[in-house]
C-alpha beads as a LAMMPS data file, in Angstrom:
LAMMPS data file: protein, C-alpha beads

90 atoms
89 bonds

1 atom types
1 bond types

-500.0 500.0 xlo xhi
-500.0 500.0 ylo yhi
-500.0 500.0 zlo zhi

Masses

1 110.0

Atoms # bond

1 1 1 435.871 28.971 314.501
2 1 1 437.489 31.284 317.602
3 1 1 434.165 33.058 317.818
4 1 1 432.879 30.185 319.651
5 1 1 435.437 30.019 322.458
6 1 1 433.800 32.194 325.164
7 1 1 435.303 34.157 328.557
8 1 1 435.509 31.401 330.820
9 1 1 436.963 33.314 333.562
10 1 1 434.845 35.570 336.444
11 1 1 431.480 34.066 335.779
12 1 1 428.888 32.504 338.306
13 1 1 428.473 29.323 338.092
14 1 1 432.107 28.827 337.481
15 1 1 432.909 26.731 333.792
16 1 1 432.050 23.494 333.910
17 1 1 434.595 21.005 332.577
18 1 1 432.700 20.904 329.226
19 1 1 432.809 24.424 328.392
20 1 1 436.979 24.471 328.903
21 1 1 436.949 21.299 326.785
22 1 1 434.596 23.009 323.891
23 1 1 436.975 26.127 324.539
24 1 1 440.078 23.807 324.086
25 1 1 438.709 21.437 320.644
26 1 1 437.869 25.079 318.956
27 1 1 441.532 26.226 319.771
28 1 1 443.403 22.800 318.298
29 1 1 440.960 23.337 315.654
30 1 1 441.483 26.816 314.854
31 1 1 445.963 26.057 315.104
32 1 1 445.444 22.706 312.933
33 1 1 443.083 23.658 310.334
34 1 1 441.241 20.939 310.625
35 1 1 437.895 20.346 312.410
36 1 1 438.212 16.475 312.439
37 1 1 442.159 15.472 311.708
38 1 1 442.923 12.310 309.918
39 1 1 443.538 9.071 311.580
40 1 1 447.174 9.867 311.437
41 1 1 446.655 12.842 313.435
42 1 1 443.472 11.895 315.653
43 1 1 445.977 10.591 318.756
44 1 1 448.260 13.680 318.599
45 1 1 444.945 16.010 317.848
46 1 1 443.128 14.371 321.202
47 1 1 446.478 14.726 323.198
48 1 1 446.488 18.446 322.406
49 1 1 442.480 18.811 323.489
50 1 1 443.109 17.458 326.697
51 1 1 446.772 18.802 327.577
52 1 1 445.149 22.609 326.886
53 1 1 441.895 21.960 328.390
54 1 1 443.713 20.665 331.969
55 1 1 445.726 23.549 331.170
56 1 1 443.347 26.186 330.585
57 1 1 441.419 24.539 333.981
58 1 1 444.417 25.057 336.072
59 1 1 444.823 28.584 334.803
60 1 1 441.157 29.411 335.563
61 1 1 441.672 27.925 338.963
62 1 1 444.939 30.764 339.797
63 1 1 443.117 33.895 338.211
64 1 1 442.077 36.187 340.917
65 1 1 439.784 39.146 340.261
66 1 1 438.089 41.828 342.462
67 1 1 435.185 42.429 340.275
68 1 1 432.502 40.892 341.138
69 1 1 431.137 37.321 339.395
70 1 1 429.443 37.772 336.056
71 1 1 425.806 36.180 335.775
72 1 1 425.817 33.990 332.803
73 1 1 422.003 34.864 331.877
74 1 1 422.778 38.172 331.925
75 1 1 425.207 38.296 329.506
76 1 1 423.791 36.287 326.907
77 1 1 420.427 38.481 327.472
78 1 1 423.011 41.802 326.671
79 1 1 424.648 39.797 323.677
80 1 1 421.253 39.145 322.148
81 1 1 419.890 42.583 322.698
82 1 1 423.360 43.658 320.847
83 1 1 422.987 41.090 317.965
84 1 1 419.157 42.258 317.548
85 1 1 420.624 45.742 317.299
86 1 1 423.310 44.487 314.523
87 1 1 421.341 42.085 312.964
88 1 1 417.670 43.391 313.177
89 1 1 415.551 41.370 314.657
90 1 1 414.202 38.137 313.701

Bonds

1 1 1 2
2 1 2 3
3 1 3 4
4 1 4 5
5 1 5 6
6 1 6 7
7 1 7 8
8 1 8 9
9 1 9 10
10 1 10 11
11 1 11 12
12 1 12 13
13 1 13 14
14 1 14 15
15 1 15 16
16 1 16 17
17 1 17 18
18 1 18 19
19 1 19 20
20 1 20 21
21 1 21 22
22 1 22 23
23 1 23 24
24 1 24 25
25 1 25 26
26 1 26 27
27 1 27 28
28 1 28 29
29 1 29 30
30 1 30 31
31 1 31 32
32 1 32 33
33 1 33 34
34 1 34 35
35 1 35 36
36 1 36 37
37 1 37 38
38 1 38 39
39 1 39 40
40 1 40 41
41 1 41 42
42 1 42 43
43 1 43 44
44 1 44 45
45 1 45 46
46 1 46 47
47 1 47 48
48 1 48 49
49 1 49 50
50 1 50 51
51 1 51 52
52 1 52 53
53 1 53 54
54 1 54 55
55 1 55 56
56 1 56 57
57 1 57 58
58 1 58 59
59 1 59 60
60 1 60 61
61 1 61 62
62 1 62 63
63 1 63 64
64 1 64 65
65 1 65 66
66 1 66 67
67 1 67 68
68 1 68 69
69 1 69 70
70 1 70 71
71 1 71 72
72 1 72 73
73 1 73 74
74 1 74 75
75 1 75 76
76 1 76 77
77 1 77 78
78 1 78 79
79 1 79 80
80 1 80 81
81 1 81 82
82 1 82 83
83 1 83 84
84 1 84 85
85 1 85 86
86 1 86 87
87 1 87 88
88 1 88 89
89 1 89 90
């Protein structure tokens, strides 16, 4: 499940909302074990999503960083050319 949560930080265009929320669900569902809790749990589980993702926002917000902004086409272009290499191509 954690593979999916991606650097958010140092990228141009900055994340959008969506991509700290998909960043927070994977987390709370990687620490709960579950990938849909039950009923019981669904309030608490949704709490948790959007406490870390406003969290993980303001955090994202305070980083500061010299290096210069990361082009998001660019890197998935280099992680495909290393997954060809790993994988073979398809």
């Amino acid at each position: 499940m954690c593979r999916n949560i991606r650097t958010l930080h140092n990228y141009e265009p900055h994340a959008t909302s969506e991509e700290v929320h998909a960043a927070a669900l994977q987390y709370v569902r990687k620490i709960s074990g579950s990938t849909r809790p039950s009923k019981a749990n669904e309030e608490a589980f949704e709490r948790a999503v959007h406490e870390i993702a406003h969290v993980t926002q303001h955090l994202l917000e305070s980083l500061v960083t010299h290096a210069p902004a990361k082009d998001r086409d660019e890197e998935a272009a280099k992680a495909k050319a290393r997954a060809a290499v790993r994988f073979g191509a398809a």
